[in-house]
C-alpha positions in Angstrom: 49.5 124.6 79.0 52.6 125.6 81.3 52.7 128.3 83.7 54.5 130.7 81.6 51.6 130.4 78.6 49.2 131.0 81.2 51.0 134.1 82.3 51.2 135.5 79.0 47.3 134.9 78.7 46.7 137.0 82.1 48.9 139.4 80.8 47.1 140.2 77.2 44.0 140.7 79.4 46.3 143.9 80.4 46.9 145.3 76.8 44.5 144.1 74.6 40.9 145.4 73.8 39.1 146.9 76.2 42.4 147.1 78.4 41.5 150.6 79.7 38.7 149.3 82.2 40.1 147.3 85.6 39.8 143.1 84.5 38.1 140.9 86.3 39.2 137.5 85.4 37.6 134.2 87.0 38.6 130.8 87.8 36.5 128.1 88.6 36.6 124.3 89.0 35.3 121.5 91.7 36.6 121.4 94.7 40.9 121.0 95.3 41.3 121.6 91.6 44.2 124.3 92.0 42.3 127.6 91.9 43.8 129.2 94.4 46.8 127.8 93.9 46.5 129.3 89.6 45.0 132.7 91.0 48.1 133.5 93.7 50.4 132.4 91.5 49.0 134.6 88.1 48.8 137.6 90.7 52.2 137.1 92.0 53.4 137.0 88.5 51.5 139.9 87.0 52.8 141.9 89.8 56.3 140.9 88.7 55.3 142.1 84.9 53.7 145.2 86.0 54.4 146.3 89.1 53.5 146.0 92.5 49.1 146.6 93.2 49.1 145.7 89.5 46.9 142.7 90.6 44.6 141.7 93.3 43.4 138.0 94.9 39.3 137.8 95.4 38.4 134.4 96.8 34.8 133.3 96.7 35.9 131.6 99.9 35.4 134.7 101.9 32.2 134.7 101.6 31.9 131.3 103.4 29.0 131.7 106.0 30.5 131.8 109.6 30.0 128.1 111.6 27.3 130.0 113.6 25.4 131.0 110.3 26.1 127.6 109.7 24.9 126.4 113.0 21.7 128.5 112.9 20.7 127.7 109.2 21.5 123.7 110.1 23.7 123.7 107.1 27.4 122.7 109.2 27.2 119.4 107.6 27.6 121.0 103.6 30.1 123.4 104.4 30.9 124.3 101.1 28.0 123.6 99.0 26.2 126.4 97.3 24.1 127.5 99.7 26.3 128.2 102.6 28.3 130.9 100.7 27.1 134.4 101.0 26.1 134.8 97.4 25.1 137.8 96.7 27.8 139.7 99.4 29.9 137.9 97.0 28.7 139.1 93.6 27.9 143.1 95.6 31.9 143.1 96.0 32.6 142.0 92.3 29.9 144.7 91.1 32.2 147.7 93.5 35.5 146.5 92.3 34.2 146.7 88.6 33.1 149.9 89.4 35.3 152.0 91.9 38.9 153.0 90.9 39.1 155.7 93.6 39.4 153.3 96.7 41.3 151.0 98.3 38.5 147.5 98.5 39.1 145.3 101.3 38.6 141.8 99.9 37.6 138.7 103.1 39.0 135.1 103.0 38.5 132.0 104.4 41.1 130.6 107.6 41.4 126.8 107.1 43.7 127.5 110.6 40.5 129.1 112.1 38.3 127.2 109.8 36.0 130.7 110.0 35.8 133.4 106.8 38.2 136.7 108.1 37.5 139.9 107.2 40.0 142.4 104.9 42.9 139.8 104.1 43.5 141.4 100.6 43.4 144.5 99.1 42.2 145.6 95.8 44.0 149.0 95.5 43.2 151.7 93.0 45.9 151.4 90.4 44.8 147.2 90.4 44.5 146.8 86.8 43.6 142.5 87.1 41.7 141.1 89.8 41.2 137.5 89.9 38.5 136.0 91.4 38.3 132.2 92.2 35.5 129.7 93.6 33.3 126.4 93.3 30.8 127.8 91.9 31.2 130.4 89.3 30.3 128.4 86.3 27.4 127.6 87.9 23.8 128.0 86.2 21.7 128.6 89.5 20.9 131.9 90.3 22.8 134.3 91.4 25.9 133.0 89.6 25.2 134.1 86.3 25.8 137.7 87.9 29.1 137.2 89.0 29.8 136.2 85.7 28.3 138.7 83.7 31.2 141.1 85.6 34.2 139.1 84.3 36.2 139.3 81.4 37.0 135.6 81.2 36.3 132.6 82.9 38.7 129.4 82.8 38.0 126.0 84.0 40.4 124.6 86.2 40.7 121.0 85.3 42.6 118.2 87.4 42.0 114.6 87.6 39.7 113.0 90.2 41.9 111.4 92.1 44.5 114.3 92.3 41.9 116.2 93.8 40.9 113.4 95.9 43.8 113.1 97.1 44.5 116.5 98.2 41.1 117.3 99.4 42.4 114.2 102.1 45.4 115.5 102.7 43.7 119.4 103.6 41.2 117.4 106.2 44.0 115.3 107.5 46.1 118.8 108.2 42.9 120.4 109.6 42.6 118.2 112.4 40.2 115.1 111.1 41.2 111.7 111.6 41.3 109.7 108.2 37.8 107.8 108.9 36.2 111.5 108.9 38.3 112.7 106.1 37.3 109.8 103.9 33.7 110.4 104.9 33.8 114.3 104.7 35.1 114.0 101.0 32.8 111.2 99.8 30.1 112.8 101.6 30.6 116.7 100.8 33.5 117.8 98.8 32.6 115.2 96.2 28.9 115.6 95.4 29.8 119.7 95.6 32.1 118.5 93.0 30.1 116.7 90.6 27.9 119.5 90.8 30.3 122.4 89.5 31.2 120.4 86.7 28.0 121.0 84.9 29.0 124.4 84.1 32.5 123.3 82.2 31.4 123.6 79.1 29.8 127.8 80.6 33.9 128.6 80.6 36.1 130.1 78.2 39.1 128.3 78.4 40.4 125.0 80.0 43.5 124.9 82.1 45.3 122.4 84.2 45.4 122.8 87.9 48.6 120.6 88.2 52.6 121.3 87.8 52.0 125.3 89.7 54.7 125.9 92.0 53.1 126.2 95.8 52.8 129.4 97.4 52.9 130.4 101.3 49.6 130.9 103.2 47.5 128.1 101.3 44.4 129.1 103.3 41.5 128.7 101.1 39.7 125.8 101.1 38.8 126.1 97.2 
């Protein structure tokens, strides 16, 4: 499934049944799959369909817990694993922008530069007809994830090969700073049992989609 079919599937969200209400649209996958890659790059084009503010980014990432959270809870050694995300914060946002068409909704993100969640990166505004949302775990069964999907239209699997995400997940640590020892260990250790344990919810989606052949986009943040 190219990009352009996967365009034109964002897009029918926009004018078919039910097209009236603001769309929430989700993506979720394990860990260097392409999410954010997909969801900036469906935005970006949807905004070239329909108009500038037509769409909006909401990254699950945002909702990281801060190192000192992290620090406090004793959780800095699963960064990323389910219960170092602010859950609920997460789902309360998705429940607003489902709900409020009069206001601009300041949407946080995560800094891989800072390596800390930062506060009103993206904007939902009031004429946003598509927002797509993008994380680890929304396909997950655990409570509270079946509320954040409960507000979404659609939910799509991003699927990528093993190694491809290996292999990327490496490079991100390498460009954060790690040495290739802890990269090796942080992805064996972390990113790939956080991995194995979003994949349970695959068959939860409504559609698989590749996370390979997207064009990159500037300010690859996001550590999804």
């Amino acid at each position: 499934m190219n990009e352009d079919t996967l365009t034109a599937l964002a897009l029918r969200l926009l004018h078919g049944p039910g097209s009236n209400a603001r769309t929430i649209l989700g993506l979720a996958g394990p860990p260097g799959a392409g999410k954010s890659t997909l969801a900036r790059h469906l935005v970006a084009e949807v905004e070239r369909h329909e108009g500038p503010g037509s769409a909006a980014y909401l990254p699950l990432d945002g909702f990281h817990l801060s190192a000192a959270q992290l620090d406090r809870l004793g959780l800095s050694h699963r960064k990323g694993a389910p219960a170092t995300f602010d859950a609920h914060g997460y789902i309360a946002l998705l429940r607003r922008v489902a709900a409020d068409r009069f206001q601009h909704i300041y949407v946080p993100d995560f800094d891989r530069d800072l390596d800390e969640p930062v506060a009103a990166r993206h904007v939902v505004a009031p004429h946003a007809r598509l927002v797509i949302t993008e994380g680890n775990y929304l396909a997950a069964a655990e409570h509270p994830w079946p509320e954040a999907r409960r507000l979404l239209r659609e939910l799509w699997w991003v699927e990528t090969d093993d190694t491809v995400r290996e292999e990327r997940l490496l490079r991100r640590h390498r460009d954060g700073g790690r040495d290739e020892t802890t990269a090796r260990h942080w992805v064996s250790s972390n990113d790939q049992p956080n991995g194995e344990y979003v994949k349970a919810g695959r068959s939860l989606c409504t559609r698989i989609v590749h996370g390979t052949g997207l064009p990159s986009l500037p300010d690859r943040r996001s550590v999804s």
